[in-house]
PDB file of N, CA, C, O and CB in Angstrom:
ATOM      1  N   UNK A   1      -5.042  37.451  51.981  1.00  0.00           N
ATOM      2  CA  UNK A   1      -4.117  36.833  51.060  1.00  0.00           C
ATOM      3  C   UNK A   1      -2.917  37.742  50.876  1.00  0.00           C
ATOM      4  O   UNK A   1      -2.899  38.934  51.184  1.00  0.00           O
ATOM      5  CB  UNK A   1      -4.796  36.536  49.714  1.00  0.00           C
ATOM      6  N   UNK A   2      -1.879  37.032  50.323  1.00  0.00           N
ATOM      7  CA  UNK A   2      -0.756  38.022  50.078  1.00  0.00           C
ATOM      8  C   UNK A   2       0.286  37.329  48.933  1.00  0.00           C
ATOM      9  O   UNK A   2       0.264  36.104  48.813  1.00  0.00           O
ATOM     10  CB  UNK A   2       0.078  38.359  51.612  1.00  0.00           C
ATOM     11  N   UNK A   3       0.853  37.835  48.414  1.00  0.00           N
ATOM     12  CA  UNK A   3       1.747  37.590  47.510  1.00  0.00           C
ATOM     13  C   UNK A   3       2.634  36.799  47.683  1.00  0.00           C
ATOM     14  O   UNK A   3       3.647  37.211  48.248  1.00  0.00           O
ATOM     15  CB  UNK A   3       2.217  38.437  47.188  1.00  0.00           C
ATOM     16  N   UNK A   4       2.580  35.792  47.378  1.00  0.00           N
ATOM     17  CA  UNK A   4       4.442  34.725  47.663  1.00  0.00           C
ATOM     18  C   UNK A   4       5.179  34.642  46.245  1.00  0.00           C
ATOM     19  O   UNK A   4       6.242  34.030  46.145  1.00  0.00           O
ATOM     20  CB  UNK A   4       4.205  32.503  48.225  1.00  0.00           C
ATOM     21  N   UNK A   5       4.722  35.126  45.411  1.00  0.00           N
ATOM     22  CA  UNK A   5       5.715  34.762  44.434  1.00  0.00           C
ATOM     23  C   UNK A   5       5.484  35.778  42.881  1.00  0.00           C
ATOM     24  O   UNK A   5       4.342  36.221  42.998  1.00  0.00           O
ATOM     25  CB  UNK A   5       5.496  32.974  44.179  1.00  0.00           C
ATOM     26  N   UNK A   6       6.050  36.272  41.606  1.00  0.00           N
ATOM     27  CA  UNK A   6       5.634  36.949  40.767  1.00  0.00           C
ATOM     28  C   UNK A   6       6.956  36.633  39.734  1.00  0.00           C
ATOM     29  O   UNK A   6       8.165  36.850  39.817  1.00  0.00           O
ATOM     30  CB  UNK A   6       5.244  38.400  41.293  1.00  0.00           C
ATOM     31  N   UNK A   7       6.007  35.959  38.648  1.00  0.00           N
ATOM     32  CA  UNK A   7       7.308  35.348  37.450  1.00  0.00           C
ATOM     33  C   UNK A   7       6.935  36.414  36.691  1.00  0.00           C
ATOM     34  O   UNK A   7       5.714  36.396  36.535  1.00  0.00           O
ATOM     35  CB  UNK A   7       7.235  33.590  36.505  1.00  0.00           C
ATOM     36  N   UNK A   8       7.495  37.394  36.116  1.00  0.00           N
ATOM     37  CA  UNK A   8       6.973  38.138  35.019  1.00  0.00           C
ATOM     38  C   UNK A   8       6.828  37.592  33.434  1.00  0.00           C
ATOM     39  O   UNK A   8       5.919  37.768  32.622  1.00  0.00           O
ATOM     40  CB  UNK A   8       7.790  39.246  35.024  1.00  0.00           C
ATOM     41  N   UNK A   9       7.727  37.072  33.358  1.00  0.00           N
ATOM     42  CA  UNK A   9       8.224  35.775  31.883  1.00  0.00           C
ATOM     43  C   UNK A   9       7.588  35.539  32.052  1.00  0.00           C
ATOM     44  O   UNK A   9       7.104  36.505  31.462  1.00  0.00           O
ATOM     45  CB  UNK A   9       9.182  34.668  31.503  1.00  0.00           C
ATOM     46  N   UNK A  10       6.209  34.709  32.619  1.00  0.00           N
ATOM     47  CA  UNK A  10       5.347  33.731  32.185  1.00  0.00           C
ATOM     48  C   UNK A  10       3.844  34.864  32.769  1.00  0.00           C
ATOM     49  O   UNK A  10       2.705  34.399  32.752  1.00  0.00           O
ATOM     50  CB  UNK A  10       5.716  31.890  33.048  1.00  0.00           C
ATOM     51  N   UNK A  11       4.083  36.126  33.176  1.00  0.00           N
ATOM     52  CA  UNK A  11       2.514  36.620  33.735  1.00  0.00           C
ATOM     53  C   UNK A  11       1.990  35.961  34.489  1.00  0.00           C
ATOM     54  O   UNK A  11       0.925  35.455  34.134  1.00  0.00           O
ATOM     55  CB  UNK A  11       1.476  36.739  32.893  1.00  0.00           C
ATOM     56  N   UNK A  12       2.437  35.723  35.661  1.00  0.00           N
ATOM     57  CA  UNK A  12       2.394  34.957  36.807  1.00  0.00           C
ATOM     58  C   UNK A  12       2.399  35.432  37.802  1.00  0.00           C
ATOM     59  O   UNK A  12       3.442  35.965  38.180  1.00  0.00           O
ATOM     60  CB  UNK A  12       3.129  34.238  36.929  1.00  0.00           C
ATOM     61  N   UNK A  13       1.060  35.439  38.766  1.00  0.00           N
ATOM     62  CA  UNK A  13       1.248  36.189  40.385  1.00  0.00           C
ATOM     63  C   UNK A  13       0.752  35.189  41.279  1.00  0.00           C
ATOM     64  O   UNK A  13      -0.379  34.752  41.067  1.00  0.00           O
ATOM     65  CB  UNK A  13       0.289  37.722  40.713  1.00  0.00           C
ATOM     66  N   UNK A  14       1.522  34.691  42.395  1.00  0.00           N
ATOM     67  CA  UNK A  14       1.048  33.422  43.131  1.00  0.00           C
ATOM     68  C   UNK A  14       1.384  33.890  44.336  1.00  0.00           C
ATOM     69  O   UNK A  14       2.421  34.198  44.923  1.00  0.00           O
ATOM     70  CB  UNK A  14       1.688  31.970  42.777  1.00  0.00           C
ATOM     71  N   UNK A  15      -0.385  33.847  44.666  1.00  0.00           N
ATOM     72  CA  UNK A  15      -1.006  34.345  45.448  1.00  0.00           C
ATOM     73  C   UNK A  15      -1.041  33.207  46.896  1.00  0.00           C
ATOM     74  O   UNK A  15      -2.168  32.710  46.888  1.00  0.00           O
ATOM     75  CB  UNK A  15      -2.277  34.736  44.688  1.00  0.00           C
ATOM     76  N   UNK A  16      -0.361  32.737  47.895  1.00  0.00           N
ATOM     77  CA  UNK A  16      -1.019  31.625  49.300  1.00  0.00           C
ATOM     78  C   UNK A  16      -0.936  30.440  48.228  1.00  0.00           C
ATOM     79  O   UNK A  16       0.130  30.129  47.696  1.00  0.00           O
ATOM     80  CB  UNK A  16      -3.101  31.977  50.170  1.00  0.00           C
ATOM     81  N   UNK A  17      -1.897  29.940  48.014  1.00  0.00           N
ATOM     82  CA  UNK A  17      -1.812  28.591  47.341  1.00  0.00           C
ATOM     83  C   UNK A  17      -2.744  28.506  45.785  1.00  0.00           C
ATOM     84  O   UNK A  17      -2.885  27.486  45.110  1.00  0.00           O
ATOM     85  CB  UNK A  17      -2.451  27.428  48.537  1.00  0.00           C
ATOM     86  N   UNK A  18      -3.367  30.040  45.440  1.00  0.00           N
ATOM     87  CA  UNK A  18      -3.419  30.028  44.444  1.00  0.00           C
ATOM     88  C   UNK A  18      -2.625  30.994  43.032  1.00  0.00           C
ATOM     89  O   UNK A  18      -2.154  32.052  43.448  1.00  0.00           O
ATOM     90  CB  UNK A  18      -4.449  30.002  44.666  1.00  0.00           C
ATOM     91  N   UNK A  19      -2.452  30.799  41.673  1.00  0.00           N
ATOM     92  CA  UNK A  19      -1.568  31.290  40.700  1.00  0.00           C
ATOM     93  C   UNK A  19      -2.756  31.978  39.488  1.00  0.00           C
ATOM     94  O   UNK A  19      -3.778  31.442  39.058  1.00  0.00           O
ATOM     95  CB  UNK A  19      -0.467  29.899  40.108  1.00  0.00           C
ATOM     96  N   UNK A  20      -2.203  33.280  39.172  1.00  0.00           N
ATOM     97  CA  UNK A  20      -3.053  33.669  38.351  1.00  0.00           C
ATOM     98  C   UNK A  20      -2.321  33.895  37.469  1.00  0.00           C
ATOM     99  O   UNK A  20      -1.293  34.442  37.868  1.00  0.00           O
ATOM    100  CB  UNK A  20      -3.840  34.556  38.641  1.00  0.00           C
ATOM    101  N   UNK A  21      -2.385  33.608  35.654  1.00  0.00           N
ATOM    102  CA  UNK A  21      -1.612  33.541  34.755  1.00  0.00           C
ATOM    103  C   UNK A  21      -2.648  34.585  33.976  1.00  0.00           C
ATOM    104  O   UNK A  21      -3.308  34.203  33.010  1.00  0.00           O
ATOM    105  CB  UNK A  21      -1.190  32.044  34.236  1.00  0.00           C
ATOM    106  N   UNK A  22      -2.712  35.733  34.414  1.00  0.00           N
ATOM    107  CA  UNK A  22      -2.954  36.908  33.314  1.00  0.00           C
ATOM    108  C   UNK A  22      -2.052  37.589  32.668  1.00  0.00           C
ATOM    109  O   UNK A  22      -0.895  37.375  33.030  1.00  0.00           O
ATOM    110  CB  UNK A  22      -3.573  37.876  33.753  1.00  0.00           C
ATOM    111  N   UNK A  23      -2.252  38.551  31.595  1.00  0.00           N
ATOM    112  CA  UNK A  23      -1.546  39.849  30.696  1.00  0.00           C
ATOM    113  C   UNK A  23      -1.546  40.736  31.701  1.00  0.00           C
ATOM    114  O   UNK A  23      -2.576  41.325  32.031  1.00  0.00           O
ATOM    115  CB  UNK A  23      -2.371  40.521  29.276  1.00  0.00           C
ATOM    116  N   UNK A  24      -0.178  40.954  32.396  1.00  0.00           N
ATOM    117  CA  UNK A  24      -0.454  41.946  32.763  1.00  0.00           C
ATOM    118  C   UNK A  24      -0.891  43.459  32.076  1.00  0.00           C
ATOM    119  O   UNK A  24      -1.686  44.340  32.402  1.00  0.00           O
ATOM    120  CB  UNK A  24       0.346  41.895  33.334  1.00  0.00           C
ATOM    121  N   UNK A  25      -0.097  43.300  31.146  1.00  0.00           N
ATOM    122  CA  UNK A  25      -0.900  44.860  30.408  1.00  0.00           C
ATOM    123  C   UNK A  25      -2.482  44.761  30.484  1.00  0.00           C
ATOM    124  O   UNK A  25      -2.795  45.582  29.621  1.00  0.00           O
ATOM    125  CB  UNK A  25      -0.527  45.082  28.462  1.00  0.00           C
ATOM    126  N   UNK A  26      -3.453  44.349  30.900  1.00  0.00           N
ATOM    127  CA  UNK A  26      -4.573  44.569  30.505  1.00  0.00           C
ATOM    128  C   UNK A  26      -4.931  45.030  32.098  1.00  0.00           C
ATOM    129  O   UNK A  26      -4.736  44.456  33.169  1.00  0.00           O
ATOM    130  CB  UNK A  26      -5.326  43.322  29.674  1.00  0.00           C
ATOM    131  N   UNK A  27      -5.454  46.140  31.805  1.00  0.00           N
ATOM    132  CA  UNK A  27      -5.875  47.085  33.125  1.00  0.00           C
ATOM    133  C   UNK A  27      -7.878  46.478  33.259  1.00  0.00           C
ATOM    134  O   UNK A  27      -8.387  46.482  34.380  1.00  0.00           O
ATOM    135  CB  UNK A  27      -5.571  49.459  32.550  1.00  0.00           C
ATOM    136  N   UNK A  28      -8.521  46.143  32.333  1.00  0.00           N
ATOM    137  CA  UNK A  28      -9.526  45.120  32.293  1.00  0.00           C
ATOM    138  C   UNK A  28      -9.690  43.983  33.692  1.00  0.00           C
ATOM    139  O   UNK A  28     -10.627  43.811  34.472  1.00  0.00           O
ATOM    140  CB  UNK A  28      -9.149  44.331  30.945  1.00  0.00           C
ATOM    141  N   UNK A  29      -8.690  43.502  33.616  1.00  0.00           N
ATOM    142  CA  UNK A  29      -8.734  42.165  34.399  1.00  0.00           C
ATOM    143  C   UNK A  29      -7.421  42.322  36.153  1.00  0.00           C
ATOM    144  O   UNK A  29      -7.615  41.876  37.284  1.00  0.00           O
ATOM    145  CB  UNK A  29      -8.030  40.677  32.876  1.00  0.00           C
ATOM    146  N   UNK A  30      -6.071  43.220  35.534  1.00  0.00           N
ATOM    147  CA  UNK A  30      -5.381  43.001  36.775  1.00  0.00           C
ATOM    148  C   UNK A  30      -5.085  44.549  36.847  1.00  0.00           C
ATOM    149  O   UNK A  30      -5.212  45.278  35.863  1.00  0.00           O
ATOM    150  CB  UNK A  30      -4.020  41.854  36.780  1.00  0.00           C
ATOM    151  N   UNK A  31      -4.650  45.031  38.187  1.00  0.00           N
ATOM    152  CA  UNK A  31      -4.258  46.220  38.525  1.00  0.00           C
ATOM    153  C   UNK A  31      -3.682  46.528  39.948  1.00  0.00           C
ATOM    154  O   UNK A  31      -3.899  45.719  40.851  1.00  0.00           O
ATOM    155  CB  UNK A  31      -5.273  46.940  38.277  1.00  0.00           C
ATOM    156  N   UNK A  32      -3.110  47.424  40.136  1.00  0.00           N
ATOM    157  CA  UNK A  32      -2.436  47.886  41.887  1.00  0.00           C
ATOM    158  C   UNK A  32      -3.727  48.995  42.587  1.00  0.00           C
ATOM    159  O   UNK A  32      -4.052  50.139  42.266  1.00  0.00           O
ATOM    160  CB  UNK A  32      -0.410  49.141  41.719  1.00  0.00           C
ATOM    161  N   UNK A  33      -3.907  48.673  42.959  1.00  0.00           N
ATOM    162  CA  UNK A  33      -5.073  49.842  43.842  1.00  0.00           C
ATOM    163  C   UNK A  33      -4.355  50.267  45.594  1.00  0.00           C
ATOM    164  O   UNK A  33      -3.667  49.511  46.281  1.00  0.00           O
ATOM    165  CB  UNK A  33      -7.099  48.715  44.173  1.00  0.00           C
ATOM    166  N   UNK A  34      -4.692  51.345  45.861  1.00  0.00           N
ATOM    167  CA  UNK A  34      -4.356  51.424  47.648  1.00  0.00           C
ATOM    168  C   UNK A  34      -5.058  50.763  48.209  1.00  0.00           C
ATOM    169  O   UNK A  34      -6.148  50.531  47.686  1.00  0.00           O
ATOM    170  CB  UNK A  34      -4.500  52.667  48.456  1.00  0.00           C
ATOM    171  N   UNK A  35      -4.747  50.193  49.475  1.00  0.00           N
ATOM    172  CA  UNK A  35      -5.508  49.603  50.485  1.00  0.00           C
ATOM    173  C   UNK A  35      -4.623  50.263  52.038  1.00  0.00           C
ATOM    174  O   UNK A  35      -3.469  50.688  52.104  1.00  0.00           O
ATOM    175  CB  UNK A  35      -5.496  47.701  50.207  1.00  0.00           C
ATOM    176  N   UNK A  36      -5.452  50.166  52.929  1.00  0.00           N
ATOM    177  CA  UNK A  36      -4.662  50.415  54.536  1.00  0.00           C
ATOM    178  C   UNK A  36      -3.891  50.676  54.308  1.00  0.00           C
ATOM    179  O   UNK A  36      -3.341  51.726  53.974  1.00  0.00           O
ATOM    180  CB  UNK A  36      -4.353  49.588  55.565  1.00  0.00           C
ATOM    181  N   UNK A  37      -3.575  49.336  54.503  1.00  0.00           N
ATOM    182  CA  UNK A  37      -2.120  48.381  54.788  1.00  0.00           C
ATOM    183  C   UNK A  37      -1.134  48.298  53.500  1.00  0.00           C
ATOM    184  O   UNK A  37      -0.627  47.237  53.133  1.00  0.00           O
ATOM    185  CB  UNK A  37      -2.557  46.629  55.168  1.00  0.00           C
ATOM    186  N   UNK A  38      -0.880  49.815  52.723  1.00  0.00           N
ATOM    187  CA  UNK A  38      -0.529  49.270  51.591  1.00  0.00           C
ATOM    188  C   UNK A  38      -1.314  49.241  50.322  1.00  0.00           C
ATOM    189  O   UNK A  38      -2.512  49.499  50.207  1.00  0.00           O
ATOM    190  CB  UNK A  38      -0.289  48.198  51.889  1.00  0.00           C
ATOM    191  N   UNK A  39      -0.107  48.739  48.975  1.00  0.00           N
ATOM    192  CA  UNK A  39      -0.220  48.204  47.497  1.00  0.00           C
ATOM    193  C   UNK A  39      -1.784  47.131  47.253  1.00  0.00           C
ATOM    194  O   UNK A  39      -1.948  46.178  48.016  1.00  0.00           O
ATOM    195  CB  UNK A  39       1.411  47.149  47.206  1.00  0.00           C
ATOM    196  N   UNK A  40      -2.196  47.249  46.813  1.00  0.00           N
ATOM    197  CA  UNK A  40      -2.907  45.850  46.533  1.00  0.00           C
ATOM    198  C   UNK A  40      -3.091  44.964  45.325  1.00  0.00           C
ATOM    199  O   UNK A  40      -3.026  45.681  44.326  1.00  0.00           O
ATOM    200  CB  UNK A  40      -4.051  46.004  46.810  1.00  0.00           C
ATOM    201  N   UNK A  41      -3.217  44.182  45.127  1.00  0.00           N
ATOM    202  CA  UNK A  41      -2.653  43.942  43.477  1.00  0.00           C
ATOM    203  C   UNK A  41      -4.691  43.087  43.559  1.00  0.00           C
ATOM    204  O   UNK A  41      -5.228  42.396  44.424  1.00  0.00           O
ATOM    205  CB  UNK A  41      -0.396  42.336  43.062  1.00  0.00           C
ATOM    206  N   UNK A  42      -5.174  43.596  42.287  1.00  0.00           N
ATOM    207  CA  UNK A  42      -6.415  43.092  42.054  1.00  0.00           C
ATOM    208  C   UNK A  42      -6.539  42.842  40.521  1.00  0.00           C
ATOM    209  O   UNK A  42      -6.121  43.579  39.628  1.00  0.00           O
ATOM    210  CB  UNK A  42      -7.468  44.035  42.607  1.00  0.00           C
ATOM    211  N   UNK A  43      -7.315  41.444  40.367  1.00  0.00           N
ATOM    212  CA  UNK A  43      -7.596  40.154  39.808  1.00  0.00           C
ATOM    213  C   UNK A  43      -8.993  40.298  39.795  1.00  0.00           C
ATOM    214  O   UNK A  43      -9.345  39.858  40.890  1.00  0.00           O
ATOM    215  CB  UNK A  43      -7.056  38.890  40.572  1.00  0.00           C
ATOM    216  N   UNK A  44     -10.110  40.709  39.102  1.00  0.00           N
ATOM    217  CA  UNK A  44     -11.185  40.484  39.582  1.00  0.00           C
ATOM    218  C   UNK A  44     -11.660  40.715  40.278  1.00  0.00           C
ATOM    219  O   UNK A  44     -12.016  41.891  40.349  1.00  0.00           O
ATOM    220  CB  UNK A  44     -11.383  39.929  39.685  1.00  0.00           C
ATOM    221  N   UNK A  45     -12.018  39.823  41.283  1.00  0.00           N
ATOM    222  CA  UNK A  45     -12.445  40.119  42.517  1.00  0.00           C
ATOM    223  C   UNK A  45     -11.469  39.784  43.417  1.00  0.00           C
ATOM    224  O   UNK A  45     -11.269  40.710  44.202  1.00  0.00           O
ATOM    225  CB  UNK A  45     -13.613  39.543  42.815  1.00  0.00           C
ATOM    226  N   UNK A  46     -10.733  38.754  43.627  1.00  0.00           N
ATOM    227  CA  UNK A  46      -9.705  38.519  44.129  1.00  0.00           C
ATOM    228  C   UNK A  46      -8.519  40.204  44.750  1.00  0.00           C
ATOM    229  O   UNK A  46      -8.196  41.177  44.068  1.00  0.00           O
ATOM    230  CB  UNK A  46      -9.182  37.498  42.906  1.00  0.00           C
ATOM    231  N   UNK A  47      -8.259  39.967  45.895  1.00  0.00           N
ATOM    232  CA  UNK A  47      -7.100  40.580  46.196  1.00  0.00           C
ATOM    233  C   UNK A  47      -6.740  40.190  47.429  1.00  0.00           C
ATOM    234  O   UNK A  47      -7.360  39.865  48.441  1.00  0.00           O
ATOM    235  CB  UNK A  47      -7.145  41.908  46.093  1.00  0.00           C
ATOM    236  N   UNK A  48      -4.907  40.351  46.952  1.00  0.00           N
ATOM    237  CA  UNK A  48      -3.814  40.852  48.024  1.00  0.00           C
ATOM    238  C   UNK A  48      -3.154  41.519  48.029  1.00  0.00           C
ATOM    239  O   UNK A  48      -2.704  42.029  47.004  1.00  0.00           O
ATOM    240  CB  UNK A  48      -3.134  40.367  48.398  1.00  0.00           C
ATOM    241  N   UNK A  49      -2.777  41.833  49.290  1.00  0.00           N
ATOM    242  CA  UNK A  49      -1.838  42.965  49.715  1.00  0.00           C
ATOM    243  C   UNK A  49      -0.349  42.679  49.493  1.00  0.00           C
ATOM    244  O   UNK A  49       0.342  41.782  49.977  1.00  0.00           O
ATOM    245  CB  UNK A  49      -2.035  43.273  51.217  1.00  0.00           C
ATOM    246  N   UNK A  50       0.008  43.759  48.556  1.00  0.00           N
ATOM    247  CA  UNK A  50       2.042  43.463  47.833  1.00  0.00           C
ATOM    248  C   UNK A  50       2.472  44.650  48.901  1.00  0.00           C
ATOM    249  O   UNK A  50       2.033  45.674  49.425  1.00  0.00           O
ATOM    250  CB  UNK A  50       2.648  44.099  45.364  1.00  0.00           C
ATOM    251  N   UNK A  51       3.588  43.832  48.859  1.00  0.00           N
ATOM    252  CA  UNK A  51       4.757  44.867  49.111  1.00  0.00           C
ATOM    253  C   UNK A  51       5.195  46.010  47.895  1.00  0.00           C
ATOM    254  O   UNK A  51       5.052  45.903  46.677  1.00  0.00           O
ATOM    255  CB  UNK A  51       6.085  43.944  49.397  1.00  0.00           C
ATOM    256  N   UNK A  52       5.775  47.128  48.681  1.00  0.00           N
ATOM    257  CA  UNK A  52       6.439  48.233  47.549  1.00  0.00           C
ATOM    258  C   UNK A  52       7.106  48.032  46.568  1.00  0.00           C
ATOM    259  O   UNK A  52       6.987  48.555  45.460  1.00  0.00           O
ATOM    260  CB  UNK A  52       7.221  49.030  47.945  1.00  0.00           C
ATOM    261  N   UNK A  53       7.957  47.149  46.969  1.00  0.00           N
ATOM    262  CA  UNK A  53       8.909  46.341  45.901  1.00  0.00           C
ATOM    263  C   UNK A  53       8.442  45.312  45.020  1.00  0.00           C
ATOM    264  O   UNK A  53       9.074  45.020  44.005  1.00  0.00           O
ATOM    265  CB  UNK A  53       9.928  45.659  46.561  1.00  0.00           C
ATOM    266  N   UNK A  54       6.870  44.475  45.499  1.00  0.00           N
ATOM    267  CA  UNK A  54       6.100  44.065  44.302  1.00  0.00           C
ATOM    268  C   UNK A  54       5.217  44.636  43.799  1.00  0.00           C
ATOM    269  O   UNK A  54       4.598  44.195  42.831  1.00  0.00           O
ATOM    270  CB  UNK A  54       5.623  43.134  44.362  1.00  0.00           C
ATOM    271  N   UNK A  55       4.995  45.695  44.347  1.00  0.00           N
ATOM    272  CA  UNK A  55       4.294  46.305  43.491  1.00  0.00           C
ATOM    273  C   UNK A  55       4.681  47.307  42.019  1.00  0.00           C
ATOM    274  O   UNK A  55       3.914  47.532  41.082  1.00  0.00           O
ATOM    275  CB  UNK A  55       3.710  46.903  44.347  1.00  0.00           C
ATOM    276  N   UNK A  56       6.161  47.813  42.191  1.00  0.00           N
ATOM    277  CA  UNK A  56       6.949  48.043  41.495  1.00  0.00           C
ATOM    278  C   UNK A  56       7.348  47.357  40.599  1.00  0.00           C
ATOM    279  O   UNK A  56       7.701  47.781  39.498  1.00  0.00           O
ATOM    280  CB  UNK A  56       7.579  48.296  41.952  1.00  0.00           C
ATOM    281  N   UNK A  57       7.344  46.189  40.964  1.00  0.00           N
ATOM    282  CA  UNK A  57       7.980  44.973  40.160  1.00  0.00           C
ATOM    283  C   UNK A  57       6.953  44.803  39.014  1.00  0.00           C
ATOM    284  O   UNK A  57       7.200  44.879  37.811  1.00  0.00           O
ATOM    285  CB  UNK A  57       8.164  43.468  41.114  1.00  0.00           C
ATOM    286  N   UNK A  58       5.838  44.577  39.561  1.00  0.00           N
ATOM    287  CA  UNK A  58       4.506  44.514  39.053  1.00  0.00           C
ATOM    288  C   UNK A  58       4.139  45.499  37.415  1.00  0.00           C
ATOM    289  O   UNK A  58       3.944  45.085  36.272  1.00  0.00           O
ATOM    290  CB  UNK A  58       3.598  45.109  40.428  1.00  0.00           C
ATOM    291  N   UNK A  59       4.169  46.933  37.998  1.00  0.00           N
ATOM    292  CA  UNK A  59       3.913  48.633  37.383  1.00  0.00           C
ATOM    293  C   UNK A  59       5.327  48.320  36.100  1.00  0.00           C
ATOM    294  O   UNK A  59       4.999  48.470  34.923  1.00  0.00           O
ATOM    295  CB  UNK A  59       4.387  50.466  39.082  1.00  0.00           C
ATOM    296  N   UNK A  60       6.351  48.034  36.306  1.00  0.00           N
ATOM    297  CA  UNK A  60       7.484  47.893  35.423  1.00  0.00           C
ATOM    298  C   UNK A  60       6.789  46.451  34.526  1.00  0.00           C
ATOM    299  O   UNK A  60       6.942  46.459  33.304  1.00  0.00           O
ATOM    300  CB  UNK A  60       9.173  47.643  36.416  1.00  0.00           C
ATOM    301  N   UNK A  61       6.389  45.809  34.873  1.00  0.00           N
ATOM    302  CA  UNK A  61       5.600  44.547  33.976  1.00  0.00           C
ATOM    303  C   UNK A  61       4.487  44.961  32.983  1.00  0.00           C
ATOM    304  O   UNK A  61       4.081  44.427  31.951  1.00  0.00           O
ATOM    305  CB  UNK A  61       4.806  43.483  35.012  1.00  0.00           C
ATOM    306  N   UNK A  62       4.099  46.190  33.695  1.00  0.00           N
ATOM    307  CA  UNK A  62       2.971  46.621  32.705  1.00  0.00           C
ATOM    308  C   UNK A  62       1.577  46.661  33.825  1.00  0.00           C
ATOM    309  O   UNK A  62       0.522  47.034  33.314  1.00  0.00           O
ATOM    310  CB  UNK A  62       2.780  45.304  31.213  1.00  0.00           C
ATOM    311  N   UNK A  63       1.565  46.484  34.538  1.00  0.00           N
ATOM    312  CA  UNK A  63       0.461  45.849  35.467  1.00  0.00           C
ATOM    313  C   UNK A  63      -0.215  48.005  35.572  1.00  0.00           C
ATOM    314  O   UNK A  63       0.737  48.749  35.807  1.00  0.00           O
ATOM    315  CB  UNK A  63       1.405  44.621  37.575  1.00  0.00           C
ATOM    316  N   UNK A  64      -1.354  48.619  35.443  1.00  0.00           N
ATOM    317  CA  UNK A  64      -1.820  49.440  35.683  1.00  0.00           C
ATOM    318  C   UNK A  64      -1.512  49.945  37.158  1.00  0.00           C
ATOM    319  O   UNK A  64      -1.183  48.979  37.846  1.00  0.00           O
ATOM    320  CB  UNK A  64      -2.887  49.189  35.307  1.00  0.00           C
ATOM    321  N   UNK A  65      -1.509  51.191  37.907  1.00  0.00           N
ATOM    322  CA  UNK A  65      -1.730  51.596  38.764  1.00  0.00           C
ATOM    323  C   UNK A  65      -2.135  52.611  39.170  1.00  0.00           C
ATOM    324  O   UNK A  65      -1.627  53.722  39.012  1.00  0.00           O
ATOM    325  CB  UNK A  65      -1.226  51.426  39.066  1.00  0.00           C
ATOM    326  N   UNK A  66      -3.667  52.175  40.077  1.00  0.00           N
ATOM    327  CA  UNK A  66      -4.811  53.135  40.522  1.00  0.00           C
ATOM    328  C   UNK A  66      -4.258  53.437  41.647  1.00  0.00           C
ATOM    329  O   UNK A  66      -4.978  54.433  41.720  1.00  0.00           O
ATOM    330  CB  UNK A  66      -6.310  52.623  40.678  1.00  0.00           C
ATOM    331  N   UNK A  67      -3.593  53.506  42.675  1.00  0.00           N
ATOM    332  CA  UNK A  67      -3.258  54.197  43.280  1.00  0.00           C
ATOM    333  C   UNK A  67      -3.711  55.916  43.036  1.00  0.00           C
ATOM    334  O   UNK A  67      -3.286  56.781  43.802  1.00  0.00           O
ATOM    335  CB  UNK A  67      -2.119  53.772  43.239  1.00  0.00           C
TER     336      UNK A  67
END
């Protein structure tokens, strides 16, 4: 999976064809972790791989990062 889209105004990360409407401040439920290939933005169990620039985008939203 991978990232197509990130509204911050509404806590919004839309993911291929699905949308997850969490807080990002809550390190509980969403966060950036390393992977390979890269950022990864994790939901649970759910993950995809962001770009630098969403993942940034992300960390400035509040979103935790384990990196």
């Amino acid at each position: 999976m991978s990232v197509k889209e990130i509204i911050v105004q509404e806590n919004l990360v839309i993911l291929d064809s699905v949308t997850f409407a969490v807080e990002f401040r809550d390190p509980s439920v969403i966060s950036i972790r390393q992977h390979p290939t890269g950022p990864c933005f994790v939901c649970g169990p759910a993950r995809a791989v962001l770009s630098e620039e969403q993942a940034q985008e992300l960390i400035a939203a509040g979103v935790t990062d384990l990196r």
